[in-house]
C-alpha positions in Angstrom: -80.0 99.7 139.4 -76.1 100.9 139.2 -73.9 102.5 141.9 -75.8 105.1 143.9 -74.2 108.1 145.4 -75.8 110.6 148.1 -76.1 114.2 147.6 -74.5 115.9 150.5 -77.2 118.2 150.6 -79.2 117.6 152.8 -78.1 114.3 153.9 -77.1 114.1 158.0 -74.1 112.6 159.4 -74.7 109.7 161.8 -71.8 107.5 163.9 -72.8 103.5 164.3 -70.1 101.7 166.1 -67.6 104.0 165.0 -67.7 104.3 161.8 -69.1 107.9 160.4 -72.3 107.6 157.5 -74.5 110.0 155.6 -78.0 109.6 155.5 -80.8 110.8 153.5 -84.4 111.1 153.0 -85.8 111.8 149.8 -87.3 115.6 149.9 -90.3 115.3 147.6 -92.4 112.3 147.6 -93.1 109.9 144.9 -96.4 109.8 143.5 -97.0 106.9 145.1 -95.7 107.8 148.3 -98.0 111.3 148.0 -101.1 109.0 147.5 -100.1 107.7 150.7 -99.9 103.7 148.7 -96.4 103.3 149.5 -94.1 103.8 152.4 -90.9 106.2 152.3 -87.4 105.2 152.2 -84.1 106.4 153.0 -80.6 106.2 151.8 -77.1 105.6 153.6 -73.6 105.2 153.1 -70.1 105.7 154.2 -69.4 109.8 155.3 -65.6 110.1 153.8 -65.3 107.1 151.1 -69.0 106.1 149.6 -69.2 102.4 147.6 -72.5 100.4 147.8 -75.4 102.9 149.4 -77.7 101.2 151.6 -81.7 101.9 150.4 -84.2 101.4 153.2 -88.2 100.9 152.6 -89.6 101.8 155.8 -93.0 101.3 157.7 -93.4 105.2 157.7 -95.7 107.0 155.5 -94.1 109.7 153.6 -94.3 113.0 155.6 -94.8 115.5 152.8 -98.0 113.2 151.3 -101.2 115.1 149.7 -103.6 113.2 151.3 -102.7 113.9 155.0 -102.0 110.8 156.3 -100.1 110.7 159.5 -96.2 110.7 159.2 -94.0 109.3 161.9 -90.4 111.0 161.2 -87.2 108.8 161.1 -85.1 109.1 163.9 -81.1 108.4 164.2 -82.0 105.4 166.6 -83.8 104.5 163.3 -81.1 104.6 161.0 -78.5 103.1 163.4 -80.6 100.0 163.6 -81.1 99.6 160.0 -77.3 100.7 159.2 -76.5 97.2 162.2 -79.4 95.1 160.2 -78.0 95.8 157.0 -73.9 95.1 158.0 -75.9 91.9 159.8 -77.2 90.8 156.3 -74.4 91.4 154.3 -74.0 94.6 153.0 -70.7 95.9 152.7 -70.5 99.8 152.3 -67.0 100.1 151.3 -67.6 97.9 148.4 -68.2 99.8 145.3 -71.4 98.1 143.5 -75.1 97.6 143.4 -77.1 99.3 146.2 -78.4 97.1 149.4 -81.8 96.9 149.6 -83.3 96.2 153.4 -86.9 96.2 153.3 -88.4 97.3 156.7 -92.0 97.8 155.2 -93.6 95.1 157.6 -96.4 97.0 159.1 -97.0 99.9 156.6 -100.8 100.4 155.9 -101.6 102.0 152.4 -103.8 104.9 153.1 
């Protein structure tokens, strides 16, 4: 996987610890995530000067799936705490590179 940059579309602005980042769920799910087998993810990074993006699997069910599983929606609180978990485990979002991958899955049920 090379660098990864958000599209500003769409993406909402969020301040954690006084720093400023973009965030972004994917709008359409993946076939996968329709069939309700795998959870959704979302994307960060930093608001004025984007390197590595942060890519987070989540326990959430995607909300736009075709088979009408419950969706819980991602909230700021959310993406603050997975922004601290990710700067706690080494990612470092002014570094151009590779995208960080933080896996918050744990408790996602496959419909």
């Amino acid at each position: 996987m090379g660098v990864v940059t958000l599209l500003k579309k769409g993406s909402r602005v969020l301040d954690v610890d006084g720093v400023t980042y973009r965030w972004r769920l994917r709008g359409r799910p993946t076939y996968v995530q329709g069939m309700g087998w795998g959870p959704m993810y979302f994307a960060a990074e930093l608001a004025d000067e984007p390197g590595a993006t942060l890519i987070v699997e989540t326990s959430h069910t995607h909300p736009s799936n075709w088979v009408g599983e419950p969706a819980t929606p991602i909230l700021p609180a959310e993406v603050t705490k997975a922004i601290r978990t990710a700067l706690a485990g080494g990612w470092r979002p002014a570094e151009r590179g590779k995208p960080f991958l933080l896996d918050l899955s744990a408790g996602f049920k496959p419909a």
